[in-house]
DSSP file (Angstrom, degrees, kcal/mol; ACC not computed):
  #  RESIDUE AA STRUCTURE BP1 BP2  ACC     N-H-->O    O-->H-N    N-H-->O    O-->H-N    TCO  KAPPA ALPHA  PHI   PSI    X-CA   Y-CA   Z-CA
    1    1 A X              0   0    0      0, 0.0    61,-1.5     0, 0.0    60,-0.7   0.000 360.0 360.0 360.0  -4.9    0.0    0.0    0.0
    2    2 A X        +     0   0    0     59,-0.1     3,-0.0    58,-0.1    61,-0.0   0.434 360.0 121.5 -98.5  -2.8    3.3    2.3    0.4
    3    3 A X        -     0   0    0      1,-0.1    58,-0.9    57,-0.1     2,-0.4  -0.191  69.8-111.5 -48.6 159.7    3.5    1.9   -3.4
    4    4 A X  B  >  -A   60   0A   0     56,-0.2     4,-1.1     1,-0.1    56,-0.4  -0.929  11.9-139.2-100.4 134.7    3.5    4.9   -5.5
    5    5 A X  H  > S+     0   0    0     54,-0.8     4,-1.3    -2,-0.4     5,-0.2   0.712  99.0  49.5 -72.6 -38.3    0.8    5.6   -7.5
    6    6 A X  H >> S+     0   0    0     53,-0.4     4,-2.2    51,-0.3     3,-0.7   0.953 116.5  42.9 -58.8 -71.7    2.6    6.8  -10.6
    7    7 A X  H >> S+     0   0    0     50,-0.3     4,-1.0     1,-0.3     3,-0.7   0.793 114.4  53.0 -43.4 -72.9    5.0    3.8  -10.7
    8    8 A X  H 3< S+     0   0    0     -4,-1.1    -1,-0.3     1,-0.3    -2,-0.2   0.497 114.2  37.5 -27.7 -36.6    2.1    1.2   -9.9
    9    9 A X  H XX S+     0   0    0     -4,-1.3     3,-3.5    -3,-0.7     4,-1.8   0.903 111.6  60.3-102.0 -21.8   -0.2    2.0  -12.5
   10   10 A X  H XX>S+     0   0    0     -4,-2.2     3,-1.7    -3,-0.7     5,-1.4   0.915 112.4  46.3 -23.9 -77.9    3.0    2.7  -15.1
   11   11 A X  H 3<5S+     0   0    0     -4,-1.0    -1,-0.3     1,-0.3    -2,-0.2   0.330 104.3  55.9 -49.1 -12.8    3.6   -1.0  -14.2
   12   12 A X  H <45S+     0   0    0     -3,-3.5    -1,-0.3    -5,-0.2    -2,-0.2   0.797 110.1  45.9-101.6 -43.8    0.2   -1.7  -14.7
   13   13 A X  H <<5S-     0   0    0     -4,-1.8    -2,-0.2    -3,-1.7    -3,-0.1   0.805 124.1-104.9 -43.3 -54.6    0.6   -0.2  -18.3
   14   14 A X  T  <5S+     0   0    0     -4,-0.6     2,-0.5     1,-0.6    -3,-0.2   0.520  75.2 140.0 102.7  18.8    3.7   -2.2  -18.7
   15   15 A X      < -     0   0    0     -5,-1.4    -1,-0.6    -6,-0.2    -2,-0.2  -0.954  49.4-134.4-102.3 127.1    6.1    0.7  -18.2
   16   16 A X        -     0   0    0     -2,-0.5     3,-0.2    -6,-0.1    -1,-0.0   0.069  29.2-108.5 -84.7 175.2    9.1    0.2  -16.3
   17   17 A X  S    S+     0   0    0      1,-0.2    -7,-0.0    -6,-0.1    -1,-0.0   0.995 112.6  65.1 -61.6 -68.9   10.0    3.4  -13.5
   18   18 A X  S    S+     0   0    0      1,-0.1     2,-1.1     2,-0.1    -1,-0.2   0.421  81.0  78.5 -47.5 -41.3   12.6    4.5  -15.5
   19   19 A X        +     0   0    0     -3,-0.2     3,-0.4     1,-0.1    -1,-0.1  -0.684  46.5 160.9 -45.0  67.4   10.8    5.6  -18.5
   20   20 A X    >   +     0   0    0     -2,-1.1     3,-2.4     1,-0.2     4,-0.1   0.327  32.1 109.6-104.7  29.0    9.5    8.6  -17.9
   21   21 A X  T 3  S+     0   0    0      1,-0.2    -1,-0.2     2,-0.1     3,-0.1   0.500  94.3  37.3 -77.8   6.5    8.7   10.4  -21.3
   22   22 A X  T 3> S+     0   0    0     -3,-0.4     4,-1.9     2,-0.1     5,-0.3   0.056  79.6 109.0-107.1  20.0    5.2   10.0  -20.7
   23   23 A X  T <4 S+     0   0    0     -3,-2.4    -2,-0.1     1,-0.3   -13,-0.1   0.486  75.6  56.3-102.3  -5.5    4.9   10.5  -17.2
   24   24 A X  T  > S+     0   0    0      2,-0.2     4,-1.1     3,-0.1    -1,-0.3   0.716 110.7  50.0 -66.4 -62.9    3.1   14.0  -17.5
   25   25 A X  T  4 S+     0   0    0      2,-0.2     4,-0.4     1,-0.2     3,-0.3   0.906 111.3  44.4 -36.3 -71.2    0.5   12.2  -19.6
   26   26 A X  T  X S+     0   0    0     -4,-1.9     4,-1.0     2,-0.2    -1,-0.2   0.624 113.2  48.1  -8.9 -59.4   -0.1    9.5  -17.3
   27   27 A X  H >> S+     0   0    0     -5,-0.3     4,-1.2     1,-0.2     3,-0.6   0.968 105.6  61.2 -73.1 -34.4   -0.2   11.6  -14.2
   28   28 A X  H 3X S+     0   0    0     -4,-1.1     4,-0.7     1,-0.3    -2,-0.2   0.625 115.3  34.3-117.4 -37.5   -2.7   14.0  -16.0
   29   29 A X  H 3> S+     0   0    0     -4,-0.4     4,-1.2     1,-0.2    -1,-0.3   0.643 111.6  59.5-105.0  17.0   -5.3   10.9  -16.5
   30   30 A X  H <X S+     0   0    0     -4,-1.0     4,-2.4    -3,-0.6    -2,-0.3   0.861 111.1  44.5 -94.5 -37.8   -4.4    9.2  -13.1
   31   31 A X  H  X S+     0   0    0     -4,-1.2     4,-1.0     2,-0.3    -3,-0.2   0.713 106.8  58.3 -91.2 -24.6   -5.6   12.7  -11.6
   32   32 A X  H  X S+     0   0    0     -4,-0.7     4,-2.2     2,-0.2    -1,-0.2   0.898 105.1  47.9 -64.9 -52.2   -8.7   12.9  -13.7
   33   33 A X  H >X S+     0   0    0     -4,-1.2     4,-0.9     1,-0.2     3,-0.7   0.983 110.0  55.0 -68.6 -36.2  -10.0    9.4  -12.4
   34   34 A X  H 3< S+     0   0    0     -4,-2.4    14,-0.3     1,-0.2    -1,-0.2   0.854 108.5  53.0 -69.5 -14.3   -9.2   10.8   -8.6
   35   35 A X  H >X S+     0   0    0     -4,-1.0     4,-1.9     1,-0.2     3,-0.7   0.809 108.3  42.8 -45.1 -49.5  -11.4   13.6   -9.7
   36   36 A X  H << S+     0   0    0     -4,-2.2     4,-0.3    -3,-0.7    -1,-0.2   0.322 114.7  55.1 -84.6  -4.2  -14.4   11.4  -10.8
   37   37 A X  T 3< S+     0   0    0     -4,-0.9    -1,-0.2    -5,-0.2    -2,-0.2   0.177 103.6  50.9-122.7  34.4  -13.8    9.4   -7.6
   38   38 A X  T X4 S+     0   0    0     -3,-0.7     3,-0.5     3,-0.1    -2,-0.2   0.481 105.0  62.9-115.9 -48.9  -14.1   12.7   -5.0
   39   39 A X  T 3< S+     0   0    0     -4,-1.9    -3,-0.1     1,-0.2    -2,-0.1   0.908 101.3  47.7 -38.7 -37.6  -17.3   13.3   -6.9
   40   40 A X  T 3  S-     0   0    0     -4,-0.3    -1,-0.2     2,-0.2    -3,-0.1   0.783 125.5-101.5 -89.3  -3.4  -18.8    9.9   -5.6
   41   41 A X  S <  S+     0   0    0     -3,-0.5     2,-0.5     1,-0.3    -2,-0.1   0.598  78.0 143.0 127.2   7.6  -17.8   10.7   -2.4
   42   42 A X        -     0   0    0     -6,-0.1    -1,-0.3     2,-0.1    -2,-0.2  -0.684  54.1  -0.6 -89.9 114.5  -14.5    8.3   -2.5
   43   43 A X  S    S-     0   0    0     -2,-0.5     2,-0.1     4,-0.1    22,-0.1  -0.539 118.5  -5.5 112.3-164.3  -11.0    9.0   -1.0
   44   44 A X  S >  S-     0   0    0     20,-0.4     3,-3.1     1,-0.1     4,-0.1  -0.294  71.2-121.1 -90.0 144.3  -10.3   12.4    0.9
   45   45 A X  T 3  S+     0   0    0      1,-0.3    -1,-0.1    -2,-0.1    -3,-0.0   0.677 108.0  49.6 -72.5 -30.8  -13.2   15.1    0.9
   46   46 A X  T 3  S-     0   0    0      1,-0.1    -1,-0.3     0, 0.0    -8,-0.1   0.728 113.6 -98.7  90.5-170.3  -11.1   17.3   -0.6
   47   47 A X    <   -     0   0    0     -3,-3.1     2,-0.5    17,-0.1    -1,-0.1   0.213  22.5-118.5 110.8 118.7   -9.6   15.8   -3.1
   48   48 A X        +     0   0    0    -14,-0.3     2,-0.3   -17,-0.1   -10,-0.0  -0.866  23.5 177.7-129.4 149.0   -6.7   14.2   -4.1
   49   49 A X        -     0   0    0     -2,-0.5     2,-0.5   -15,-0.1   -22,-0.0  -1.000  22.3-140.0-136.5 136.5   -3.9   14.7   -6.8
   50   50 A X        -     0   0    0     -2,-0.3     2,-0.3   -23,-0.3   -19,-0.1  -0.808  22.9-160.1 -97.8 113.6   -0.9   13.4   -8.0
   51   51 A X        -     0   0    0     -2,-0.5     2,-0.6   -20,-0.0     8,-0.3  -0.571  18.1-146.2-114.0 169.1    1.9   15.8   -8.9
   52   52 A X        +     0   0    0     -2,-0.3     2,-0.5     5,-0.1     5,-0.2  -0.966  28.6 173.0-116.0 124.0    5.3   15.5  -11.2
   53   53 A X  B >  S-B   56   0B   0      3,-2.5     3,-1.4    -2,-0.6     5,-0.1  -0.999  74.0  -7.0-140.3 118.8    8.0   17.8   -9.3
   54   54 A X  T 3  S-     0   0    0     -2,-0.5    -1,-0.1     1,-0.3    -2,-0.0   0.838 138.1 -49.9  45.2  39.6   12.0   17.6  -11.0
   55   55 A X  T 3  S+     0   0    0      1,-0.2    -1,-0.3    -3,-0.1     2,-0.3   0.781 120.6 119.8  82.5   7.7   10.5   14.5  -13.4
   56   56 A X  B <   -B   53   0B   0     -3,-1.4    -3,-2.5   -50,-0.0    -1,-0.2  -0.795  50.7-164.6-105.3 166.9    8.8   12.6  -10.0
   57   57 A X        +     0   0    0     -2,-0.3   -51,-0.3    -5,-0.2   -50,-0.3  -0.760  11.9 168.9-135.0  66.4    5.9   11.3   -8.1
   58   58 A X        +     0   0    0     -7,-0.2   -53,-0.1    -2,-0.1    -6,-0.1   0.738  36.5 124.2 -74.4 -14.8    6.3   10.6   -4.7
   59   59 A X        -     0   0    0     -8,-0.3   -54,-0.8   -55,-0.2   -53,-0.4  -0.073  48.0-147.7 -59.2 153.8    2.5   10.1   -3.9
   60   60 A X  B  >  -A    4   0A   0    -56,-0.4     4,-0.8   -55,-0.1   -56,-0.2  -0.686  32.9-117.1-130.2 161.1    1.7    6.7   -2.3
   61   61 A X  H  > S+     0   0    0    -58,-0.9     4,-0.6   -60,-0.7   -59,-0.1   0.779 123.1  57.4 -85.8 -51.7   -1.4    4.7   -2.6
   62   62 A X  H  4 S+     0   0    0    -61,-1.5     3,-0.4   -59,-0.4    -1,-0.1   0.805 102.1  62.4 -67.6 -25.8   -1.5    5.5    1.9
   63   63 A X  H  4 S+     0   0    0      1,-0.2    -2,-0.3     2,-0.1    -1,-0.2   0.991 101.0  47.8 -33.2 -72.2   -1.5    9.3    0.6
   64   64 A X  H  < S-     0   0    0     -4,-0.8   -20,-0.4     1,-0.2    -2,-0.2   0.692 135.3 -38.3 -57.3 -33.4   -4.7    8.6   -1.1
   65   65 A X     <  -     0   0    0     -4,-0.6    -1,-0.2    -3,-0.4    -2,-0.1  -0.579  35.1-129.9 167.8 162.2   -6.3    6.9    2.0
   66   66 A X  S    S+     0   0    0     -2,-0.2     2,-0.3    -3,-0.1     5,-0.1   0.796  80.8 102.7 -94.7 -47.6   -5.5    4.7    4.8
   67   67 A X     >  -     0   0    0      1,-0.2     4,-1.3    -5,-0.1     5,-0.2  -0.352  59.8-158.3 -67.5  99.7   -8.6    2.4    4.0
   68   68 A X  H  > S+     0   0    0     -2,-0.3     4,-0.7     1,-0.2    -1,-0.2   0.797  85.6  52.4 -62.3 -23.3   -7.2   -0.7    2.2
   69   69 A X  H  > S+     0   0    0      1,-0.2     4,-3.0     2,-0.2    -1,-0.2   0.846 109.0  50.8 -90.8  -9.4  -10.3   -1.8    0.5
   70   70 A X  H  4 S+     0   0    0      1,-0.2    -1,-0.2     2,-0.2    -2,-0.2   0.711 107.8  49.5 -83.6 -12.2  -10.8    1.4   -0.9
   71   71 A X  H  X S+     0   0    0     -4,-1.3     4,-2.9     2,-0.2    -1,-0.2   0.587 105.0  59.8 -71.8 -12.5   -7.7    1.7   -2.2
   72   72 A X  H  X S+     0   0    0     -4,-0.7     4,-2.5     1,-0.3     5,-0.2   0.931 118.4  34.2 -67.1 -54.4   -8.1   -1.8   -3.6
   73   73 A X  H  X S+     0   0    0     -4,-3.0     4,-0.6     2,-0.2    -1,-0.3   0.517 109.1  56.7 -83.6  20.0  -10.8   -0.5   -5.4
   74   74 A X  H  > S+     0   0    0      2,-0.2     4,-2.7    -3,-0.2    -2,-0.2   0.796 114.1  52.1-113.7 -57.3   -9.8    3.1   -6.2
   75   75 A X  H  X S+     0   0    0     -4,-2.9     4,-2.8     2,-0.2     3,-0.3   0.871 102.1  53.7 -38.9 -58.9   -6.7    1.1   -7.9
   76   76 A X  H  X S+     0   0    0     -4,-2.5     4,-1.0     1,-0.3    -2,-0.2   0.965 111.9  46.7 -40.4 -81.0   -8.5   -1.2  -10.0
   77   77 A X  H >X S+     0   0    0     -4,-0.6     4,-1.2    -5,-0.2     3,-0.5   0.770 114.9  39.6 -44.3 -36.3  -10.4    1.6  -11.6
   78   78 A X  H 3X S+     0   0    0     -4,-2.7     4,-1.2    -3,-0.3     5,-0.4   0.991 112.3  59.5 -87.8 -47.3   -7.6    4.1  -12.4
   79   79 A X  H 3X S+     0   0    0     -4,-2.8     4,-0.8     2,-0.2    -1,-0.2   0.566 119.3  27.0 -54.2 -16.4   -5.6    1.3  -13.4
   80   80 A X  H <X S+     0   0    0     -4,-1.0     4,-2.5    -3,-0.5     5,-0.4   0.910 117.6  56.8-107.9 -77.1   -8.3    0.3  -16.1
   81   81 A X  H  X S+     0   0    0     -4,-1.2     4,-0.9     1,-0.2    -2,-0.2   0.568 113.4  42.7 -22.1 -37.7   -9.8    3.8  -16.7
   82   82 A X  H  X S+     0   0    0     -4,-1.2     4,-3.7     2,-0.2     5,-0.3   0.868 114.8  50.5 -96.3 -54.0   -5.8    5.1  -17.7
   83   83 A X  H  X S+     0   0    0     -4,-0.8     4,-2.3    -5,-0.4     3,-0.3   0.945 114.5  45.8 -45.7 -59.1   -5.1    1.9  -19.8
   84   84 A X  H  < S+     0   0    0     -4,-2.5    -1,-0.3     1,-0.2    -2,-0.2   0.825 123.2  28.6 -36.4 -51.6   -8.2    2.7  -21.3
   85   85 A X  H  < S+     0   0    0     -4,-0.9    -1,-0.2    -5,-0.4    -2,-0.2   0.714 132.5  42.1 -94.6 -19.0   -7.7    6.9  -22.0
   86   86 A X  H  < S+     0   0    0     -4,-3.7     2,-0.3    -3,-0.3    -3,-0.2   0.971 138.7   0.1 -83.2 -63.3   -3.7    6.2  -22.2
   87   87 A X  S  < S-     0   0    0     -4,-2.3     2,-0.4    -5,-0.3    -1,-0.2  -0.958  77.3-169.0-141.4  88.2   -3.2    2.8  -24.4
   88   88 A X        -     0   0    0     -2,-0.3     7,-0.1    -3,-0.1    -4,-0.1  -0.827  32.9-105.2-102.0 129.0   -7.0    1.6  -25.4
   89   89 A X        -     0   0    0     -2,-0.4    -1,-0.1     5,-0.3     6,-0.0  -0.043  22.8-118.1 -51.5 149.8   -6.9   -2.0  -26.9
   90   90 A X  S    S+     0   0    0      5,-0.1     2,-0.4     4,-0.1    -1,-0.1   0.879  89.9  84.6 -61.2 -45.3   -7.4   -2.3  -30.7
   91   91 A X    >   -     0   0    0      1,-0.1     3,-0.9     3,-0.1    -2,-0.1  -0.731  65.6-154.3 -88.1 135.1  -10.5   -4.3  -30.3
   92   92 A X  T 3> S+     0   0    0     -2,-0.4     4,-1.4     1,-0.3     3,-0.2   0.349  90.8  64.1 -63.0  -2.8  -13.5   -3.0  -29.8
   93   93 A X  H 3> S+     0   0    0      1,-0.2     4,-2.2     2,-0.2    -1,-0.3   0.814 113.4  31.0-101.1 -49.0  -14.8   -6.1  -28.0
   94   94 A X  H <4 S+     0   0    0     -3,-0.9    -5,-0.3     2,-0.2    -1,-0.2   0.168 113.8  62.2-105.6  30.3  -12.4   -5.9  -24.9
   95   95 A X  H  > S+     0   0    0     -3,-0.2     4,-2.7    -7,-0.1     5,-0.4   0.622 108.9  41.1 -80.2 -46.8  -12.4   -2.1  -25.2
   96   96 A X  H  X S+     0   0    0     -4,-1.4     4,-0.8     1,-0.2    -2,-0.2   0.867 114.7  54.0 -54.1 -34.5  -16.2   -2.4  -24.5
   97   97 A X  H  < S+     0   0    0     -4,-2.2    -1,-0.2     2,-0.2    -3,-0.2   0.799 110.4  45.5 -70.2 -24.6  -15.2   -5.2  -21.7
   98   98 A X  H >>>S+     0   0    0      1,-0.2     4,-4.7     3,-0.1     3,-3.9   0.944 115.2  52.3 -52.9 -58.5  -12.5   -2.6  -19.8
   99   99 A X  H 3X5S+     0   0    0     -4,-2.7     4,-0.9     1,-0.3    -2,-0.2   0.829 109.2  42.2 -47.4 -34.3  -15.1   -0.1  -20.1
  100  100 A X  H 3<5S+     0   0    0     -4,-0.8     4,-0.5    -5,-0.4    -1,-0.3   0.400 115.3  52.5 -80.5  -3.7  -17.9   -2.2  -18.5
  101  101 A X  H <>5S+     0   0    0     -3,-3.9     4,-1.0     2,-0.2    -2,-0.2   0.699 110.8  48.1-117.0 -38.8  -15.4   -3.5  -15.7
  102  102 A X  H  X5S+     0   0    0     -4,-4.7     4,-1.8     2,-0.2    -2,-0.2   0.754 109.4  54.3 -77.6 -34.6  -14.5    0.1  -14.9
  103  103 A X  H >X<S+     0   0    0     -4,-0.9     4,-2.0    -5,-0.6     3,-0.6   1.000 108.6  47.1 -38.4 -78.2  -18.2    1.0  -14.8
  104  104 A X  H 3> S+     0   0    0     -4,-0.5     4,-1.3     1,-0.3    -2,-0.2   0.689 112.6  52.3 -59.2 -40.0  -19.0   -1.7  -12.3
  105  105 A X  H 3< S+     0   0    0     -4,-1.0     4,-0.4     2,-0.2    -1,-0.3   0.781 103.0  53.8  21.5-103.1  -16.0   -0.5  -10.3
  106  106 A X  H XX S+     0   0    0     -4,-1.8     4,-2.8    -3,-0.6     3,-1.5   0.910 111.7  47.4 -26.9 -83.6  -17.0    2.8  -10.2
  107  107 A X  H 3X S+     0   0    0     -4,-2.0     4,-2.0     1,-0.3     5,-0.2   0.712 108.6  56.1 -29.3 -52.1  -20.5    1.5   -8.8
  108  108 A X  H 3< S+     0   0    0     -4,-1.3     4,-0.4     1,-0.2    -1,-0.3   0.811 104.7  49.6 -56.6 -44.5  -18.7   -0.5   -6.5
  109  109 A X  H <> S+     0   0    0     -3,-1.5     4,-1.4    -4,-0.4     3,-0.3   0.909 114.1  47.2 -47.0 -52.1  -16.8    2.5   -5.1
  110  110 A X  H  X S+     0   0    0     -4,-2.8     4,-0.8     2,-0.3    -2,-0.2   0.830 116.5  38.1 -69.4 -33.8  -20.1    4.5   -4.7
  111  111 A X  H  < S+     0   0    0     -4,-2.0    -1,-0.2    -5,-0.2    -2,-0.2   0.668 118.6  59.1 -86.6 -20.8  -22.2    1.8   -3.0
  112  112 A X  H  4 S+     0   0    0     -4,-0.4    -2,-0.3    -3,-0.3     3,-0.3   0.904 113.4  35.0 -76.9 -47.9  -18.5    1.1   -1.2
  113  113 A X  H  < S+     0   0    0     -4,-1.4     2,-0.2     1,-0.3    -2,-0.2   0.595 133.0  25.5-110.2 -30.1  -18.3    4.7    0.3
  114  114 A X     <  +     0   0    0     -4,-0.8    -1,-0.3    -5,-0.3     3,-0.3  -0.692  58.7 179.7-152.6 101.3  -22.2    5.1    1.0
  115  115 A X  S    S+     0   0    0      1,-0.3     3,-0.4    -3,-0.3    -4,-0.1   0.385  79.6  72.8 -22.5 -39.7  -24.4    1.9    1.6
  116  116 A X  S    S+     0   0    0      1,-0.3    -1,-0.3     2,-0.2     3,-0.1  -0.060  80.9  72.7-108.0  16.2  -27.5    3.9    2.1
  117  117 A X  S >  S+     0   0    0     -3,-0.3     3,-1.9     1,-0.1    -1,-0.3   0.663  89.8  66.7 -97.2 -46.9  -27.6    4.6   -1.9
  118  118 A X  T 3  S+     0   0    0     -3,-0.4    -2,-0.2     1,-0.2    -1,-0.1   0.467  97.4  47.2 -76.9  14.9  -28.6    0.9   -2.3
  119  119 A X  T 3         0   0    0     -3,-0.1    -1,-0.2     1,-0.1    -2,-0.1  -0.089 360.0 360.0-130.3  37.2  -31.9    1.2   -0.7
  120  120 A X    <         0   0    0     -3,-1.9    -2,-0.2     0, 0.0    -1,-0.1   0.270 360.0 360.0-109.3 360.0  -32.9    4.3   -2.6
């Protein structure tokens, strides 16, 4: 959970640390999904962001919150949600399956964060 969010979803990507000519990019949709998850009410109230300072990232996952299963899921979605807006597969059949997995997610987060949504 002390991982750093930049490196971790880079790796998720299948970009080593080292490589950082995209890393501007990257950060820029990693910050967009913590945006769409402090609108459902997920992670610190807020708002959380990732910054690039002398070509680095220092933010950790435990930056983002303390609460492992919402980081489980907060990961799982930008990791899919960036593959997706960064490097979107060539077929439209598992672009539509990311997209539907990152949906459900999403859902998960919201119902994850407030309970009391499912019995409205």
């Amino acid at each position: 959970m002390d991982e750093e969010i930049l490196t971790s979803v880079k790796e998720y990507l299948g970009i080593t640390s080292d490589y950082t000519h995209f890393d501007k990019q990257i950060a820029s949709d990693i910050n967009t999904c913590f945006s769409i998850l402090t609108q459902v009410g997920a992670g610190p109230a807020t708002g959380f962001a990732i910054t690039i300072s002398d070509g680095t990232s220092s933010e950790t996952w435990r930056d983002y919150s303390n609460d492992e299963t919402l980081v489980g899921f907060a990961r799982e979605y930008i990791e899919k949600m960036v593959r997706i807006m960064f490097d979107p597969p060539g077929s439209s059949f598992v672009l539509d399956s990311m997209k539907r997995i990152a949906e459900e997610v999403l859902w998960r987060i919201n119902v994850y964060v407030d309970p009391y949504k499912l019995n409205e």
